[in-house]
Structure formats: structure tokens, C-alpha cells
C-alpha positions in Angstrom: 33.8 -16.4 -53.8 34.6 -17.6 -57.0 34.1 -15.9 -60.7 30.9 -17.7 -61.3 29.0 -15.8 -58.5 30.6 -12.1 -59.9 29.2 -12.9 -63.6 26.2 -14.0 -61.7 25.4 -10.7 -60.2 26.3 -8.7 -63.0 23.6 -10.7 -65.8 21.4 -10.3 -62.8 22.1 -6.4 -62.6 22.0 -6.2 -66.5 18.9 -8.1 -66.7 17.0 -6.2 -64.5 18.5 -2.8 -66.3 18.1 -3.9 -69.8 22.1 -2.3 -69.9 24.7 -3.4 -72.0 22.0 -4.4 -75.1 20.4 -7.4 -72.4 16.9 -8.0 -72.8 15.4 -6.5 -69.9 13.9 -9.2 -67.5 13.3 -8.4 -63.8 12.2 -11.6 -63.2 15.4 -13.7 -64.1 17.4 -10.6 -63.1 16.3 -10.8 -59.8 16.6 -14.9 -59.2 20.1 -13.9 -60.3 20.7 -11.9 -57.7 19.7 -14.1 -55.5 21.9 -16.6 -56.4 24.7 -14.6 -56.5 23.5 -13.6 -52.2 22.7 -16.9 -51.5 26.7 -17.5 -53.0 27.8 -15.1 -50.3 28.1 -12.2 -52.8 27.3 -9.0 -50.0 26.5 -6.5 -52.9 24.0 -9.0 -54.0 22.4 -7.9 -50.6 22.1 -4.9 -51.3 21.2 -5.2 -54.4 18.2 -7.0 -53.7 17.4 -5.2 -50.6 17.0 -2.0 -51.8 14.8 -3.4 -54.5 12.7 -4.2 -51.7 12.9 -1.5 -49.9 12.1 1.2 -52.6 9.8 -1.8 -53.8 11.2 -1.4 -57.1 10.7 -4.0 -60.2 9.4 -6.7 -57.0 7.5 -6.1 -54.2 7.5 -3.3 -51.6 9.1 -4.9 -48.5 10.4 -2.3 -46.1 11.4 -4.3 -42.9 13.1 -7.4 -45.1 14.8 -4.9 -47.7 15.8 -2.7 -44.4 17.4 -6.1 -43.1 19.7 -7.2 -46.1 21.1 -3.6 -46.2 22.3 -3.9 -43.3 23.7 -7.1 -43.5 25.5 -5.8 -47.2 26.8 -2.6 -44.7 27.9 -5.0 -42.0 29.9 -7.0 -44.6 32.0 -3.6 -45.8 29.3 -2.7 -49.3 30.0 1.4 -49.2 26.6 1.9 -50.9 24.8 -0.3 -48.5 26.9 2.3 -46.2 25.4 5.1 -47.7 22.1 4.1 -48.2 21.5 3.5 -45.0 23.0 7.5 -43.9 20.4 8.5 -46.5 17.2 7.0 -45.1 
């Protein structure tokens, strides 16, 4: 994984937060994120998944968001861990 997909996920994560004085934009944030799981980047996964599970800022998609959290747990992501002991 190179640098590139880590400062991918992070604008995407900041985007989507508004943190760190970024203009908050779910959209972009979100096709960041993306990018940085289509890169191989497993918290991406989770990321992402848990938006769709909780159907937060995109929508509501249980079984999908269900799926990438597990894949994120699979690949080692300790909050995709935990998430999943919480639901």
C-alpha cells in the first residue's frame, strides 16, 4: 500500500467530518474512501461499511455494510473487530 492510498483515506475521513478546518463534503468524502478500499486500504472497509450499515451520511444498507466489516475484521481492523462484538 503505498502513501497515496493513507492520504487518500484520511481527506476522505476529513471530508466527511468537516475535521481538521475541511469543508465538510460527504459526497467527495465518501468516493475517497472508496478509492482508498478499492487501493486495498482494510480500514477503508470499515469505514465505508459502517456508513452503510448505521446508514449514516449515504444510504442505509444493512447486509452490504454488514459484509465489508467483516471483510475489514478479517483483514486484522480492531474496530471492525469491535464493531462487529457490539452488534
Amino acid at each position: 500500500m503505498e502513501k497515496n492510498t493513507d492520504a487518500i483515506m484520511n481527506l476522505g475521513e476529513f471530508q466527511i467530518t468537516g475535521n481538521y478546518g475541511m469543508e465538510r463534503n460527504v459526497e467527495q468524502g465518501v468516493k475517497n474512501l472508496r478509492i482508498a478500499m478499492d487501493e486495498g486500504y482494510p480500514y477503508a472497509k470499515f469505514a465505508v461499511g459502517a456508513l452503510q450499515y448505521n446508514g449514516v451520511d449515504v444510504p442505509q444498507n444493512k447486509e452490504q455494510g454488514l459484509m465489508l466489516i467483516k471483510e475489514a475484521a478479517t483483514a486484522g481492523v480492531d474496530d471492525a473487530k469491535e464493531f462487529l462484538s457490539n452488534i
